[in-house]
N, C-alpha and C positions, 0 to 999 in steps of 0.2 A: 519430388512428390511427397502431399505430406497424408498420413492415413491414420487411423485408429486402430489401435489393437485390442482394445474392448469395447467397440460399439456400441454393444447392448448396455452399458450403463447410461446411454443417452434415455434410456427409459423414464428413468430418473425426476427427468425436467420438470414434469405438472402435476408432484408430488406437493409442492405448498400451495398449488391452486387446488387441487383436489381436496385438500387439509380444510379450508376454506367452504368445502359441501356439506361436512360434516357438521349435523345437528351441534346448536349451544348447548352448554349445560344448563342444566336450572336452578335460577339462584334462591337462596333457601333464604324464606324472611326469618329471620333471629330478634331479637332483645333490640331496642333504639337506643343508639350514644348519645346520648343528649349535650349538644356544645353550647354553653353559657354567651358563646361569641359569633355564633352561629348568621347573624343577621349581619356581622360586619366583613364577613369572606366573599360576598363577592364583590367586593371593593378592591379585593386584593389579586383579583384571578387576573391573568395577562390574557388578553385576546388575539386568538390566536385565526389566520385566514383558514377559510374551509378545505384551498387548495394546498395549504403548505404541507401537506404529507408525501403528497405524489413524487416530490423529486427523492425522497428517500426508500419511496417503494423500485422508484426504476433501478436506485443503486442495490438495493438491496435483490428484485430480480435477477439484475445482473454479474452482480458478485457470486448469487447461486448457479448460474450458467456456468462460470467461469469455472467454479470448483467442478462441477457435475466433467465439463471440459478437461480440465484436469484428469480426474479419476479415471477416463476413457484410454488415457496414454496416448494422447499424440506424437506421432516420431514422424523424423525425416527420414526419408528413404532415396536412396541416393541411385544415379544411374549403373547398371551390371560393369562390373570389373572382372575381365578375365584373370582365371588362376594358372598358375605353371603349373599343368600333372602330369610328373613324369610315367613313360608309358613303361621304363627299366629303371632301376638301381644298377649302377652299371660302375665299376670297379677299372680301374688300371691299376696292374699291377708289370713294373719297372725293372729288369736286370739294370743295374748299373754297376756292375764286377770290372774287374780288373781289365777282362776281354774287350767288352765294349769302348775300349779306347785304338782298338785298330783301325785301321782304314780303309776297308774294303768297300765302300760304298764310293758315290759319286752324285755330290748337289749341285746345280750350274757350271757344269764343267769341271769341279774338282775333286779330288780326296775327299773324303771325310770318314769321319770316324761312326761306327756303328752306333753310337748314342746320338750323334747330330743328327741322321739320317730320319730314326726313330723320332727324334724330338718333330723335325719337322713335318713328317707323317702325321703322327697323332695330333698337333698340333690344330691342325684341318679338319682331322677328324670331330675331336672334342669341344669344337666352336660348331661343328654341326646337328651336336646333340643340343640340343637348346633348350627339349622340351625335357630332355630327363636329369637326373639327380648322379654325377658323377663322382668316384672318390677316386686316388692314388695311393698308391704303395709303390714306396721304393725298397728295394732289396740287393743285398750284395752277399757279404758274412754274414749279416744280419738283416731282417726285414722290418719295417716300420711305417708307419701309417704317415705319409706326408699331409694329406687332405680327407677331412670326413665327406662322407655325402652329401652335396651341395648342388644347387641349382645353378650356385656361382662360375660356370665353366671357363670364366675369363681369369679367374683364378686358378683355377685346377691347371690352366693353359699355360699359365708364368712359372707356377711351382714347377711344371713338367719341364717347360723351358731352363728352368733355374739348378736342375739336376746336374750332379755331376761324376764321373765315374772316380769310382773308390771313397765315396762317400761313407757308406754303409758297411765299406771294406771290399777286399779285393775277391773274396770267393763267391761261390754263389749257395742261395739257399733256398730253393726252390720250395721245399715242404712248410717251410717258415713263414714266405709270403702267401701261401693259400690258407694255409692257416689265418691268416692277420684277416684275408680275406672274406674267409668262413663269420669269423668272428661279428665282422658288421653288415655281414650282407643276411644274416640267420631270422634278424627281427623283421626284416622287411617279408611286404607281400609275396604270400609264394608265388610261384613262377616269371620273377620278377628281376631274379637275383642272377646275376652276370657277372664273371669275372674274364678281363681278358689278361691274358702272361705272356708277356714277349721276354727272353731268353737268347742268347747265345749260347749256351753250353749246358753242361751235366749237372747233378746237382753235388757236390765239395763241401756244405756247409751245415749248419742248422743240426736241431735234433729233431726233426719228422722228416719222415721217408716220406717222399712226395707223391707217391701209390695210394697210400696210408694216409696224406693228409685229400686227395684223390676220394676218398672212399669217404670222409669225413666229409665232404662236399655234398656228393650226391647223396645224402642220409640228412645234409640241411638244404635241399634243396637248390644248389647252386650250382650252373650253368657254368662250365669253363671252356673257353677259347684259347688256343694254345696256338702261338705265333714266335716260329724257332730263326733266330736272326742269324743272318751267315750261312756258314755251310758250304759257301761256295769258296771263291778267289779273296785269299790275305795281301792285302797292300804291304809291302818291308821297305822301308827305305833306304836308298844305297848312294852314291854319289853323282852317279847316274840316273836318279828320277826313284819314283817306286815302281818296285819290281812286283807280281803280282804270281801267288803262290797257291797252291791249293791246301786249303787250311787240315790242321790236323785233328786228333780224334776229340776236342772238347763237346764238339757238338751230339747233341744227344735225340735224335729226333722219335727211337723208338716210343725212351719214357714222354714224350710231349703228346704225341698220338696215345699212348696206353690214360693219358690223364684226361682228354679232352673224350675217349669213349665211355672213359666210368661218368663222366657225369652230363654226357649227353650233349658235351659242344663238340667243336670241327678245331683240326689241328692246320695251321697253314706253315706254308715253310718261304719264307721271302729271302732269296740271296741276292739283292738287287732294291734299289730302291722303286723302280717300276712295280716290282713285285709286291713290294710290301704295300704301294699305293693301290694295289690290286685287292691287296688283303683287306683293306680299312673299309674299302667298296663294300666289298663280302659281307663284311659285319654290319654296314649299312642295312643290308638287306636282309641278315639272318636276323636283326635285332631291331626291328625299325620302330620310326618314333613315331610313339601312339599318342595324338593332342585330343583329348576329353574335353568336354564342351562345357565343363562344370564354372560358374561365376560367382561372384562375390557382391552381393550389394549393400555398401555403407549406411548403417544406420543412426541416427541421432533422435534421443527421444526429448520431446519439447513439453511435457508435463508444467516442469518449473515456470516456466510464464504467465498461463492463464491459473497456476495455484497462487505465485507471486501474486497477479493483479485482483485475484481473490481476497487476498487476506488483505491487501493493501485496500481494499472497497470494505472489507469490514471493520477494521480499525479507525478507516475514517467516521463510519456509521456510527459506533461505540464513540467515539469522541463527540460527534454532532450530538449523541444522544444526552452526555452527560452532562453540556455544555446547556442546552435548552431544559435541563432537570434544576438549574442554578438559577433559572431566569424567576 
């Protein structure tokens, strides 16, 4: 669709017809030039037809259109383009410690270790945010930002995939990743801001208490979902198959529950991967994706043609003119 953005200088138009009502001047008789040669000029004059004006008045009306054309702004306007608005800024953040390599989970009938379990969970999950803008944080000893905020979730989906335990190191540091967390989720729209933490165990590492960095959250406005992995039955291998134990005291589920009430999320506790495909649901639902009906539409503005074929109509005029000044 092609439109005008100033219209009203189509006013413009019948401004050299209008020119044309306005009273002549009046010529002033003066002194007479007297020419010696005077009787022999019009021997010299070129005759010229009474019609040969009009084809230079149509270019010359037309050249004025074009500009006046021009001046108006005409642009293309392209069909609505939807935009991706996300309805959350919504954060993962990753234990990948030392623990998360045990094996107490079970994918297609077999072992697996707490991180595979995880990966494939989230995994579902994070190709079903589609409409919102996800990051990752992986943490172990240390916490680090693997992915910024991105609408790319097929990305976010590989990095997570791509993780691996003892990366970051073998401890955990719980206050360090909510921290990292805090840190990029602070600028975004308030109540917008989401961080989920899945965890196996206590926090061993880092220098913020995760109460403390807990408390720093809810003062930047940021939601924390706390999802405590294990807890239940440890896989140990023996010669005999793996044998299947009840795990001991790393797991910490008080402080996970104390961190998800300061700032206003829900703590889940998944020993099972049933469970935790339980938990991912939950979050569906406590955090759902809100798609805004907002579009985008393409524009191209087309000025430069009809000024182009403007000035190209008057240059030609200026040439005809100075060509029949010679004759």
């Amino acid at each position: 669709m092609i439109t005008l953005d100033w219209p009203w200088v189509l006013l413009a138009l019948p401004l050299p017809f209008l020119a044309t009502l306005l009273p002549r001047a009046r010529s002033r008789v003066g002194a007479a030039l007297r020419l010696p040669f005077y009787a022999e000029l019009p021997a010299v004059t070129v005759a010229r037809s009474p019609g040969a004006s009009w084809p230079r008045l149509l270019l010359a009306v037309l050249a004025w259109t074009l500009l006046v054309l021009a001046a108006a702004r005409p642009q293309w306007i392209g069909e609505p383009i939807g935009l991706p608005v996300a309805g959350r800024d919504l954060m993962l953040a990753l234990d990948i410690s030392g623990s998360m390599e045990q094996e107490d989970y079970e994918l297609n009938g077999r072992a697996v270790t707490r991180l595979a379990a995880v990966q494939a969970v989230a995994t579902d999950f994070v190709k079903r945010r589609d409409q919102d803008r996800l990051g990752l944080i992986l943490f172990g000893t240390q916490a680090y930002l693997q992915t910024p905020l991105t609408f790319d979730g097929a990305t976010v989906a590989t990095l997570l995939n791509e993780a691996v335990v003892g990366l970051a190191g073998r401890e955990t540091a719980i206050g360090d990743a909510i921290a990292v967390a805090v840190k990029r989720l602070r600028e975004q729209p308030e109540g917008q801001r989401v961080l989920v933490l899945l965890t196996d165990g206590q926090n061993t590492a880092g220098t913020l208490d995760p109460l403390a960095a807990a408390k720093l959250a809810a003062q930047a406005g940021v939601r924390i979902h706390t999802i405590g992995i294990g807890g239940g039955e440890m896989g140990i291998r023996t010669p005999f198959g793996i044998r299947l134990m009840r795990q001991g005291s790393d797991y910490d589920p008080a402080t996970l529950k104390q961190i998800a009430e300061i700032t206003g999320g829900r703590f889940f506790s998944a020993t099972n991967r049933e469970e935790l495909e339980t938990v991912y649901a939950e979050l569906d639902r406590l955090e759902p994706n809100e798609r805004d009906e907002r579009t985008f539409r393409p524009q191209r503005a087309l000025f430069v043609w009809p000024a182009a074929a403007a000035l190209f109509l008057t240059v030609g005029l200026a040439v005809g003119s100075a060509r029949r000044g010679r004759v």
